[in-house]
C-alpha angles and dihedrals in degrees: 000000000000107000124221109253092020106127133112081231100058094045087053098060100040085056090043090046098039097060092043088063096046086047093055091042102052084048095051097041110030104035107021098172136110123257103216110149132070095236095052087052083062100051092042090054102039102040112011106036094052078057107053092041084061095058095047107060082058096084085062092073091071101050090051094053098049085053085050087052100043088044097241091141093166089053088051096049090051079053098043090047091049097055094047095053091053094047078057086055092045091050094042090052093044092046092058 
């Protein structure tokens, strides 16, 4: 029997939308300042946003768990797919 909230796509987009939120709230919250010269671009791209991305992709983790406990395997993988791909991000950005 087909359970309800059990697609790869669902769980895609939960793991795509989650992090976007903490992102945004860790930006609006944490560091709450304008980002208006080049060299502080820099610094933003290169330091702080592999970090927050970082932080971001934590909250996941959550999301995922709760599929694994309520036994929605095919939501989870959509999930687990999504964070990888955006460790792969964080260590691409970091590398350059």
């Amino acid at each position: 029997m087909k359970k309800k909230f059990d697609s790869i796509p669902l769980g895609a987009i939960l793991g795509i939308v989650v992090p976007l939120i903490t992102f945004y709230l860790v930006l609006r919250f944490v560091y709450p300042f304008e980002f208006s010269d080049k060299s502080l671009h820099t610094f933003w791209m290169h330091i702080m946003a592999p970090k927050i991305m970082s932080l971001g992709a934590l909250p996941n983790l959550g999301v995922f768990m709760l599929f694994i406990y309520t036994n929605r395997l095919k939501s989870a993988r959509g999930v687990l797919a999504v964070t990888i791909l955006l460790a792969i991000i964080v260590f691409i950005i970091k590398l350059t």
